[in-house]
KENU-129555 format. One record per residue (C-alpha): z negated, y negated, x negated. Coordinates in steps of 0.5 Angstrom, whole numbers, padded with zeros to 4 digits, always signed. Each point is the difference from the previous one (the first is absolute). Layout:
ZYX;...
***
This chain:
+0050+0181+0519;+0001-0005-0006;-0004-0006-0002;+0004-0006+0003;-0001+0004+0007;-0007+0002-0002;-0003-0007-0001;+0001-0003+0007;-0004+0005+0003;-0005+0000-0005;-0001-0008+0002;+0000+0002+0007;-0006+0005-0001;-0003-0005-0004;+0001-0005+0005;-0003+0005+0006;-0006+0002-0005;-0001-0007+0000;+0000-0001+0007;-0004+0006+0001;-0005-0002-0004;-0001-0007+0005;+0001+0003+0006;-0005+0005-0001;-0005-0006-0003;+0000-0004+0006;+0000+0006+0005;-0006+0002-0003;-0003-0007+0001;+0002-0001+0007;-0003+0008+0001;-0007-0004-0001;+0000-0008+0000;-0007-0001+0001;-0001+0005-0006;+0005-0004-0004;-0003-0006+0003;-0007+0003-0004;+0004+0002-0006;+0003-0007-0001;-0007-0005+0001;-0003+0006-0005;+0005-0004-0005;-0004-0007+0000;+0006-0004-0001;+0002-0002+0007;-0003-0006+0004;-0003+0004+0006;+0005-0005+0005;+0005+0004-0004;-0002+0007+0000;+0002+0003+0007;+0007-0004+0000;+0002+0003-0007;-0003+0007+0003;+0004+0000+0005;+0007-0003-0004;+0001+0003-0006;+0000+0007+0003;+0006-0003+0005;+0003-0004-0006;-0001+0008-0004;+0005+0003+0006;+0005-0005+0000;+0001+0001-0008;+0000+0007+0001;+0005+0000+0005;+0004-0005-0003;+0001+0004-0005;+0001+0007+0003;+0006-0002+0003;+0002-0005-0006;+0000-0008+0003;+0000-0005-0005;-0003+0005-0005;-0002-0005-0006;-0003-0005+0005;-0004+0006+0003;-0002+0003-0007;-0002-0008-0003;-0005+0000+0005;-0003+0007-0001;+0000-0001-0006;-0004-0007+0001;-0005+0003+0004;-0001+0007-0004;-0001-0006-0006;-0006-0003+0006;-0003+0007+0001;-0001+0002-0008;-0002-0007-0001;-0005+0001+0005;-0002+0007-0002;-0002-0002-0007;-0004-0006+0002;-0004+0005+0005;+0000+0005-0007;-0003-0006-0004;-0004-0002+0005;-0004+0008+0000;+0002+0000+0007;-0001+0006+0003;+0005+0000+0005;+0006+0005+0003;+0007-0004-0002;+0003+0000+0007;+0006+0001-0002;+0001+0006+0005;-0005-0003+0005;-0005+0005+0001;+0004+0006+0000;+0000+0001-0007;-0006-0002-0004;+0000-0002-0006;-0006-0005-0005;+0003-0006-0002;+0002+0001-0009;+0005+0002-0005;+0001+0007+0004;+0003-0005+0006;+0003-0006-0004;+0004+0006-0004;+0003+0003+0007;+0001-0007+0003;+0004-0002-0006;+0004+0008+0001;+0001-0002+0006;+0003-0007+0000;+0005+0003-0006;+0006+0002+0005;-0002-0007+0004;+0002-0003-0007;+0006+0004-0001;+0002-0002+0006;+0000-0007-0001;+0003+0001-0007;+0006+0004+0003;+0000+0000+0007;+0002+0007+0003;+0005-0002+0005;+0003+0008+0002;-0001+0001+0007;-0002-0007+0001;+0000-0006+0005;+0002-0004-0006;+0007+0004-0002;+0002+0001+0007;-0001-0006+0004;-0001-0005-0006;+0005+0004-0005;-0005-0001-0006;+0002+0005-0006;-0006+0006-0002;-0003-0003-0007;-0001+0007-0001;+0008+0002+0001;+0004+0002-0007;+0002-0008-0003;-0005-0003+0004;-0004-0005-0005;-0007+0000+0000;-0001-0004+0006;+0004-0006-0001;+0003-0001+0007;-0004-0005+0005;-0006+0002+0004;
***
């Protein structure tokens, strides 16, 4: 197989990473929302009035983000967002670290447990880089976006780095 046909299936498993990792993320959360209720009021960040709606949301709103790119529709969108909420999340993490609150990150809900530091700002920062590839050159191989939409492969041969429209 040579480069030019390489590259989109590249794009593609980078996309299906991605998706994997928010769908994992927001079926592990739904698994236990009462447990991530506790892990986000740990936080301090949140008026109480907030923190059972925002528990609740965000692992819907993290399914819906790891579905929209596992089946590839509206890619850089999708990813943009992903890329705003892992920005929220190590946002959040750093000032619990700085803080010295010692509290399990939630990014898994309470499946896989984890103290909040530079051990998890670091693995959130991994996670979120196919996210950010995604948003920099969507991977549209085997997408909603190609065939309903006609959008071309940002990772496809003569492609430009992202330079079409969302």
């Amino acid at each position: 197989m040579r480069k030019g046909e390489l590259l989109p299936w590249v794009g593609f498993a980078v996309r299906v990473t991605a998706a994997g990792i928010w769908l994992f993320a927001g079926v592990t959360k739904l698994a236990d929302l009462d447990g991530f209720r506790a892990q986000v009021d740990a936080y301090q960040v949140l008026p109480h009035a907030l923190v059972s709606p925002f528990s609740y949301g965000l692992p819907l709103v993290e399914v819906a983000i790891g579905a929209y790119l596992l089946v590839g529709a509206m890619v850089r969108p999708t990813a943009i967002l992903a890329c705003v909420l892992m920005v929220i999340f190590l946002v959040a993490e750093a000032q619990a670290w700085a803080r010295g609150l010692s509290i399990d990150c939630g990014c898994f809900g309470t499946t896989v447990q984890t103290q909040v530091g530079a051990a998890t700002i670091l693995r959130d920062i991994a996670l979120g880089v196919p996210s950010a590839l995604m948003a920099w050159r969507p991977a549209r191989k085997l997408s909603v976006d190609a065939s309903l939409l006609g959008r071309e492969d940002a990772f496809a041969p003569g492609r430009g780095a992202g330079v079409e429209p969302a």
